[in-house]
C-alpha positions as CSV (number, residue, x, y, z in Angstrom):
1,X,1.5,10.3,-14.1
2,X,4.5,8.2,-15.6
3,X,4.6,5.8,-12.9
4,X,1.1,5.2,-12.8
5,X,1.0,4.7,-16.4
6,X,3.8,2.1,-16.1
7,X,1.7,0.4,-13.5
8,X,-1.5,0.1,-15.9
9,X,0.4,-1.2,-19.0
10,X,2.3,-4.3,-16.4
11,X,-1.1,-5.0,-15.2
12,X,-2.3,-4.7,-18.5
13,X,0.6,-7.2,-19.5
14,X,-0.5,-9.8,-17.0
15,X,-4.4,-9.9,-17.0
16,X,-3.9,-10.5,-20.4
17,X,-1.6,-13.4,-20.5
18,X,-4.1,-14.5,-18.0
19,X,-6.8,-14.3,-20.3
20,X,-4.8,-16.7,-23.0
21,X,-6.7,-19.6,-23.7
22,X,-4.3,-21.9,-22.7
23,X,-4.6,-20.7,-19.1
24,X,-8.2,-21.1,-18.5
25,X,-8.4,-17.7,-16.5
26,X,-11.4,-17.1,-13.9
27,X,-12.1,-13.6,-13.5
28,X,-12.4,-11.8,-9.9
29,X,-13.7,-8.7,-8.4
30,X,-13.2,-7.9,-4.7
31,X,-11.8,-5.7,-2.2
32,X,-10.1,-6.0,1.2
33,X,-10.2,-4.0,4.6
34,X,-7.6,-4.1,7.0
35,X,-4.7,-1.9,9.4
36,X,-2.2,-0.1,7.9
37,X,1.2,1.2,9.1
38,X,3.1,3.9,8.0
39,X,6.8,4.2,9.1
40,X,7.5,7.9,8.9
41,X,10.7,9.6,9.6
42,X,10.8,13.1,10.6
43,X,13.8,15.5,11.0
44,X,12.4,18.7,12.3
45,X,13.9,22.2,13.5
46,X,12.1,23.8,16.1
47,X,11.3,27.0,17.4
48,X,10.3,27.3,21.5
49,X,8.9,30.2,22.1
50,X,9.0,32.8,23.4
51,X,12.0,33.0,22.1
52,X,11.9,32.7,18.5
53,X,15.7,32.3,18.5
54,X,16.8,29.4,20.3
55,X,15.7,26.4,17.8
56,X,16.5,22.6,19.1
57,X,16.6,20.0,16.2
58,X,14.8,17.0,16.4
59,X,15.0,13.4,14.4
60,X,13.1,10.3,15.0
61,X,10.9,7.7,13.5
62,X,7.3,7.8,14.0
63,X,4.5,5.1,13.2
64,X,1.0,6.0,11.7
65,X,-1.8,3.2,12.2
66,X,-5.0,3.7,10.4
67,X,-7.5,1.6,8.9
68,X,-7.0,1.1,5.3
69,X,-9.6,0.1,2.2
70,X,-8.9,-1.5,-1.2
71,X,-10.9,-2.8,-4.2
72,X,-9.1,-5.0,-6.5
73,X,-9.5,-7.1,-9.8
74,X,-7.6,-9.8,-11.6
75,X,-7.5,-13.3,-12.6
76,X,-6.7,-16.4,-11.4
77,X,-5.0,-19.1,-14.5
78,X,-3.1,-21.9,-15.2
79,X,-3.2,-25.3,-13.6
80,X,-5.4,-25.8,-10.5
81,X,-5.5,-21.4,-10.7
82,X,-2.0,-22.0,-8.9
83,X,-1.7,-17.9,-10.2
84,X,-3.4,-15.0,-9.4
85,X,-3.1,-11.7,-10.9
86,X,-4.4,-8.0,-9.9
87,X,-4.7,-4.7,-10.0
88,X,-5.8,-3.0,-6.9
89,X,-6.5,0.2,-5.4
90,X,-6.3,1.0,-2.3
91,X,-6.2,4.4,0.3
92,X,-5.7,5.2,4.1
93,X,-5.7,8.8,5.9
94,X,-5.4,9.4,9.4
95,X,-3.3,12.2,11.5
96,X,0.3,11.5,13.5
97,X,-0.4,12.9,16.9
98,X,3.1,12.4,18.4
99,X,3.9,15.1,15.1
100,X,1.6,17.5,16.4
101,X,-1.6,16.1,14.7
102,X,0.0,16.2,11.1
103,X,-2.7,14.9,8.9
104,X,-1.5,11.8,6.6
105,X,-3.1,10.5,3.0
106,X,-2.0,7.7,0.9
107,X,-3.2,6.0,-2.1
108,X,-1.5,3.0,-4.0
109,X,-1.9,1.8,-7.8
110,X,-0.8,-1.6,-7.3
111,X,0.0,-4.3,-10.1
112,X,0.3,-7.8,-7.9
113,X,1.1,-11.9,-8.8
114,X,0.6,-14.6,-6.2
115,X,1.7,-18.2,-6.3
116,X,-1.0,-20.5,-4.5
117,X,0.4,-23.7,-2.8
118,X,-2.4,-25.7,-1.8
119,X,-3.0,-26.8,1.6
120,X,-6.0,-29.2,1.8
121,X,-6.7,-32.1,-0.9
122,X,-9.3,-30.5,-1.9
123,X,-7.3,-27.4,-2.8
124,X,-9.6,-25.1,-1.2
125,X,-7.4,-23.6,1.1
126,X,-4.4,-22.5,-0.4
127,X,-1.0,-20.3,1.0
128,X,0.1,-17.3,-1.3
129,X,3.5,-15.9,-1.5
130,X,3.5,-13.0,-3.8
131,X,5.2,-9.8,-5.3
132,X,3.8,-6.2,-6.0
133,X,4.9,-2.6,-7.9
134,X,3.5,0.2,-8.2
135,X,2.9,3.8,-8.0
136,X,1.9,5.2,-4.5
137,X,0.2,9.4,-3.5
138,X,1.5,10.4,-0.7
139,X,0.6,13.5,1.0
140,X,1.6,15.0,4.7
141,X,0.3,18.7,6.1
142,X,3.7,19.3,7.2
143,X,5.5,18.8,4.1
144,X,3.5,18.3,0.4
145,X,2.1,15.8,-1.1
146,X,4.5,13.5,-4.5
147,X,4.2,10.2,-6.6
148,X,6.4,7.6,-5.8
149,X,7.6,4.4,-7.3
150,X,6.4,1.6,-4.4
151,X,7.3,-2.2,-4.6
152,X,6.8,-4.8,-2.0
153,X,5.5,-8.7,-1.0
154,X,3.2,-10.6,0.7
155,X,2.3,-13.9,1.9
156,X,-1.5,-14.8,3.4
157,X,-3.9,-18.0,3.3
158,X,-6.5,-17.9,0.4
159,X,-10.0,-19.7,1.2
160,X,-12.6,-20.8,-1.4
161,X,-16.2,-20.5,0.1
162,X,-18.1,-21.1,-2.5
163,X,-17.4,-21.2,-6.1
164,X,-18.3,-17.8,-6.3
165,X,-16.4,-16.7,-3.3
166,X,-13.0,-16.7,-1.9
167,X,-11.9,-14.7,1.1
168,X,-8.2,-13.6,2.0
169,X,-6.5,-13.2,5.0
170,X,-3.4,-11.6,4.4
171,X,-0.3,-9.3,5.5
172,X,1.4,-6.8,2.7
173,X,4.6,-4.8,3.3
174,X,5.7,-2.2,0.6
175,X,8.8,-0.2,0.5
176,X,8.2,3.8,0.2
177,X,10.1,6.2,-1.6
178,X,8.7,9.4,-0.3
179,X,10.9,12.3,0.9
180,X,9.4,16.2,1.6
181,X,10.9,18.9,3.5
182,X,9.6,22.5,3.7
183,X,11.0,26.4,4.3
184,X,8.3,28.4,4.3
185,X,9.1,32.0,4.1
186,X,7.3,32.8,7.2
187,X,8.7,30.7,10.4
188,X,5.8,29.2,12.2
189,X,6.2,29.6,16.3
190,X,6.0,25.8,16.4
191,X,8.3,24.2,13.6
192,X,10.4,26.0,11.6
193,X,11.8,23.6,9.2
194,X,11.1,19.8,8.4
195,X,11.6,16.7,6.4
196,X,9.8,13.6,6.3
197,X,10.1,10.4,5.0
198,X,8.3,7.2,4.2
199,X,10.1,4.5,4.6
200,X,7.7,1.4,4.1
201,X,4.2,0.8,4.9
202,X,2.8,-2.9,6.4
203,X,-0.7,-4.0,5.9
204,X,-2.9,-6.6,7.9
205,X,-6.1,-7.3,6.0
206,X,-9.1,-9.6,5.3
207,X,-11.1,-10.1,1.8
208,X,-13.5,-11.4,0.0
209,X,-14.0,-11.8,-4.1
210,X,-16.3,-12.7,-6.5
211,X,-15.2,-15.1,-9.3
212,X,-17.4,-15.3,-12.3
C-alpha cells in the first residue's frame, strides 16, 4: 500500500535521526489502551416495506465508541529527551446500532513526534503536544472497506515511573478521509442505497513503555 509505505519510510526517517549520536536516543517499546470515537456520516436511501416503491432519504451523523488497542515503538532524544518519536499500531471494531447494527473495523499505521515540556524539577512529569500521519483501514458492512491518508494531534501528560517505565495518559484526534457508498444490483428491503463517511476519529487512552 502506497500510503503505508510512505508512513514506514517517515518513521524510518525519524527513528533514525533519533538514533544519531549526537541525540543520545533511549529506545521504547509499549502500547496503550483506551476509547475511541468514530464520527460517521451516513446518507442513506431507504426502502419501507411493504412497499418496495416509496423510498425516504436519510442523512445524519452518527458516533461509534469502542474500545481501542495500540502497540507502539520509538525513541526518545535530544536534550533532557525533550523529543519523542514512534511508530504505532493500533485497531478498534465494534457495530453502529443507531445504523442498524452495521459492523465497524479500523486500523492505523501511525508515524508520531511529541515535544515534552517538563512539569516538575525533577522532570519526571512532563506535558506533550504532538503531531501524527499516517495511513488508516477502514472497513464498514454497509459500504466496503479502503486505505486512507489520516493526519492528526495530540496533547497528554507523560510520567516516568521508574527508569524503565513511563506511562501516558493521553487524548489523540485524527482527521479521516474515508468515503464508500454502495448499489448493489439487488435492492435489499431495508436500505437501498448508502454512503458513509469518516470524518475524524478522537482517542482517550492510558500507556505504559519500557525504555531500555
Amino acid at each position: 500500500m502506497k500510503l503505508t509505505r510512505i508512513t514506514s519510510v517517515i518513521a524510518g526517517t525519524t527513528l533514525m535521526a533519533a538514533a544519531a549520536p549526537s541525540f543520545a536516543a533511549e529506545y521504547f517499546i509499549g502500547g496503550n489502551i483506551g476509547a475511541q470515537q468514530n464520527e460517521i456520516r451516513a446518507n442513506t436511501l431507504n426502502s419501507i416495506e411493504p412497499e418496495p416503491m416509496n423510498l425516504m432519504p436519510y442523512s445524519g451523523t452518527k458516533r461509534e465508541r469502542d474500545p481501542f488497542y495500540e502497540l507502539r515503538a520509538g525513541a526518545y532524544f535530544g536534550d533532557a529527551s525533550q523529543h519523542r518519536a514512534t511508530v504505532s499500531y493500533s485497531w478498534n471494531s465494534g457495530k453502529i446500532s443507531s445504523l442498524e447494527g452495521t459492523k465497524f473495523d479500523q486500523q492505523n499505521l501511525l508515524a508520531s513526534y511529541d515535544y515534552l515540556i517538563p512539569v516538575t524539577a525533577d522532570k519526571r512529569l512532563n506535558v506533550y503536544v504532538g503531531a501524527t500521519i499516517g495511513s488508516a483501514y477502514t472497513k464498514m458492512d454497509q459500504s466496503g472497506s479502503s486505505n486512507d491518508f489520516v493526519y492528526g494531534a495530540q496533547v497528554g501528560l507523560n510520567y516516568r515511573l521508574t527508569d524503565k517505565l513511563s506511562a501516558d495518559l493521553g487524548y489523540r484526534y485524527l482527521k479521516q478521509d474515508y468515503k464508500k457508498g454502495n448499489l448493489p444490483e439487488v435492492a435489499p428491503t431495508s436500505i437501498e442505497y448508502a454512503e458513509f463517511s469518516l470524518n475524524n476519529t478522537q482517542q482517550l487512552y492510558l500507556g505504559l513503555d519500557y525504555r531500555f
